[in-house]
C-alpha positions in Angstrom: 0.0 0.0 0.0 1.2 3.4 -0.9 1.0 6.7 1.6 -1.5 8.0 -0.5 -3.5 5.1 -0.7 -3.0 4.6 2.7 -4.5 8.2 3.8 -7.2 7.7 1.2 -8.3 4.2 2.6 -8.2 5.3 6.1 -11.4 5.3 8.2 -13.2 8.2 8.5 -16.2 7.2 10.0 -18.6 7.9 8.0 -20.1 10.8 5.1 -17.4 13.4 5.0 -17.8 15.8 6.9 -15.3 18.9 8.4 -12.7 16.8 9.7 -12.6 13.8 7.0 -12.2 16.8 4.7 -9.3 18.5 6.5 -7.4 15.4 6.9 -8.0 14.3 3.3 -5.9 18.0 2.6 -3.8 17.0 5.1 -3.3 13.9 3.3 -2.6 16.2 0.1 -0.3 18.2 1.4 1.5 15.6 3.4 2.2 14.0 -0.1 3.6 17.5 -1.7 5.8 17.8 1.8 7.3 14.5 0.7 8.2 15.2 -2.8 9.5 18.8 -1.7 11.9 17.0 0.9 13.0 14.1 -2.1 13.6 16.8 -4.6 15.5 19.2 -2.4 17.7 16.1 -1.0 18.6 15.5 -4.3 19.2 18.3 -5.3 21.6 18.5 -2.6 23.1 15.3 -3.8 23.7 16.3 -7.4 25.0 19.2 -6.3 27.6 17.9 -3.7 28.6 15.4 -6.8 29.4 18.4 -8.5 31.1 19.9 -6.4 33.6 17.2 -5.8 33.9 16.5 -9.2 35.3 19.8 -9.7 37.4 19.7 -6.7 38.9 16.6 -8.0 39.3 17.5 -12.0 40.0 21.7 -11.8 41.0 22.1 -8.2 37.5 24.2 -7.6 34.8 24.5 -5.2 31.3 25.3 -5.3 31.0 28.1 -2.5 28.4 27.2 -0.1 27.5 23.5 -0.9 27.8 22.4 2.7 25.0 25.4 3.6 23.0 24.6 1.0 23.1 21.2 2.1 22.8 21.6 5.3 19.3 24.0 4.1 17.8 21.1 2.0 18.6 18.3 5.0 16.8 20.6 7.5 13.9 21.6 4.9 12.9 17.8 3.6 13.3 16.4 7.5 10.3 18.8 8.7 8.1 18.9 5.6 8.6 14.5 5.7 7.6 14.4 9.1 3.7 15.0 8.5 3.8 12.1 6.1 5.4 9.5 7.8 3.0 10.3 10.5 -0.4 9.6 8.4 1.6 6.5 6.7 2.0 5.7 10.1 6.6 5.0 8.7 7.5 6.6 11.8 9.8 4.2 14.0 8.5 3.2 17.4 9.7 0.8 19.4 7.0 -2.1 19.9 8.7 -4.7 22.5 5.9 -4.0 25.2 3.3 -2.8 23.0 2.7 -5.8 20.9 1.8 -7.4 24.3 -0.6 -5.3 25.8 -4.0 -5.7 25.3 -5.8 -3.5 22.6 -7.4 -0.5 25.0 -4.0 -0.2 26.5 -2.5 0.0 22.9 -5.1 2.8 21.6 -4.3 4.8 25.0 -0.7 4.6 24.5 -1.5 5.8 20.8 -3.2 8.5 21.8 -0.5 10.1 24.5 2.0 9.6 21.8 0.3 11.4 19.6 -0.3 14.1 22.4 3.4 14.2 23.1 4.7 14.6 19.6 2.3 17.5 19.6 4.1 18.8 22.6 7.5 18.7 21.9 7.0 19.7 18.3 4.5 22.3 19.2 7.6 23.8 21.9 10.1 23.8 19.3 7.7 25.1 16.7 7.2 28.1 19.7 11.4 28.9 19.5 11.4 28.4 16.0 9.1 30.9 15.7 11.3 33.1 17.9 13.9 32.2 15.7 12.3 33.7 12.6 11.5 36.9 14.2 15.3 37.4 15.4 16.7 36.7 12.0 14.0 38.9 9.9 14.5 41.9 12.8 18.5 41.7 12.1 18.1 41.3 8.4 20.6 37.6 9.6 22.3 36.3 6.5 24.5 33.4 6.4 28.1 33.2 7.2 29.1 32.0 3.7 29.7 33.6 0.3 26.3 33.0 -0.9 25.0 35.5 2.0 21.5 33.9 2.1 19.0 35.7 4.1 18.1 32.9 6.8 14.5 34.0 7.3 14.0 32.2 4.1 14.9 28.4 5.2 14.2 29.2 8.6 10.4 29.9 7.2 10.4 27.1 5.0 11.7 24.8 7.6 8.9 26.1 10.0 6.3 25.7 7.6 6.7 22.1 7.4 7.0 21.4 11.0 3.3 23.5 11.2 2.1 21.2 8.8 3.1 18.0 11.0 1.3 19.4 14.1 -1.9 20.4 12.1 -1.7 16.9 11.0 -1.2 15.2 14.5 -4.0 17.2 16.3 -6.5 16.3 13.3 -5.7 12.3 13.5 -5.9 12.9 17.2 -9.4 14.1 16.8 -10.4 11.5 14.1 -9.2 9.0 16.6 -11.5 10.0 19.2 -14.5 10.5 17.1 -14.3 6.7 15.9 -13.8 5.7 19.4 -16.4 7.6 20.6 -18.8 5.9 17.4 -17.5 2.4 19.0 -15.2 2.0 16.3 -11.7 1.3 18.4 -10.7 -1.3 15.6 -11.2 2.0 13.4 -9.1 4.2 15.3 -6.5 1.6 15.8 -5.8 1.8 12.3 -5.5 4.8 11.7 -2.9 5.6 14.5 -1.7 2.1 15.7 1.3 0.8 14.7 1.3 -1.4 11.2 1.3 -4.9 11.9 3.6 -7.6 10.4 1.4 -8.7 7.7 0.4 -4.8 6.5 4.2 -4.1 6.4 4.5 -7.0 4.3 1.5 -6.6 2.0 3.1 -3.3 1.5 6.5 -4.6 0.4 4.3 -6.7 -1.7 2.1 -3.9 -3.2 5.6 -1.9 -3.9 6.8 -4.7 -5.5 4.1 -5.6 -7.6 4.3 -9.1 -6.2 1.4 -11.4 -5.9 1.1 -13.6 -2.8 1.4 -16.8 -3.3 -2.0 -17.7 -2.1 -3.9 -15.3 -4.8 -1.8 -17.6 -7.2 -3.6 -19.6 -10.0 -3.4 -23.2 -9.3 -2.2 -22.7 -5.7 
């Protein structure tokens, strides 16, 4: 299963309605987050190849490479991290959560998702702060290519806005299907992936058919 059939095929608990919509443009914009971070990673990597192509043939350097790099690493980490969150990619460690029983597992959903929203929420707060400093002082990088920072700082800020707009709307579509008696529901949508959906998936990615589904199995 892809992310974006994953967000499409996620419960929403019935007719659309305000919130099924918002996370469905969530789910859109999640997806544009992800190819912004791809592209801008490698863009990074072409032009670091470059650069030490140069270095190696002519004896000469890109100025700023390492900035820029350091800019698109920053850039595709925040505006990935809504994504990975509605794909439900992001690592957690599942030793003691595989063996609790299913109430305890939503509940333990639920406060993580309330905690990402806390730290990322704080660090949104200082980014913010961030911003203001480097637009009042007119900052600009330390390198020849004197970029004003208020420009990736913004970018980098946007993304991480879009991750906590996205963790408090499948925070509340998790407690509207468990309110509608519809824990299985809500599982899925913020649980962890199981052993046999990660597998499907490498399946689906590789366009492999299970054995089973097989003619003459």
């Amino acid at each position: 299963m892809t992310h974006a059939t994953s967000i499409q095929s996620s419960p929403a608990g019935g007719g659309p309605g305000g919130i099924e919509r918002l996370f469905s443009a969530i789910g859109m914009v999640s997806r544009f987050g992800l190819w912004l971070g791809g592209g801008v990673i490698t863009l990074a990597a072409v032009l670091i190849g470059l650069d030490v192509t140069l270095r190696v043939s002519l004896g000469y350097a890109i100025d700023g490479t390492d900035e820029l790099a350091r800019f698109a690493l920053a850039i595709s980490t925040t505006w990935a991290l809504a994504g990975a969150l509605l794909d439900r990619a992001h690592i957690r460690v599942d030793t003691a959560y595989a063996r609790f029983p299913g109430a305890m597992r939503l509940a333990m959903d639920l406060a993580g998702l309330v905690a990402f929203f806390l730290v990322f929420a704080l660090i949104f707060y200082y980014g913010l702060g961030l911003v203001g400093e480097s637009w009042a002082n007119q900052t600009r990088s330390p390198s020849a290519l004197q970029v004003p920072m208020v420009i990736p700082q913004v970018i980098w800020l946007m993304g991480m806005a879009v991750f906590l707009v996205a963790d408090l709307v499948l925070f509340v579509m998790a407690l509207k299907l468990i309110l509608s008696a519809q824990p299985g529901a809500a599982s899925q949508l913020i649980g962890m992936k199981s052993a046999e959906e990660e597998v499907q998936e490498e399946l689906d990615a590789a366009d492999v058919i299970p054995l089973h589904e097989r003619s003459g199995s």
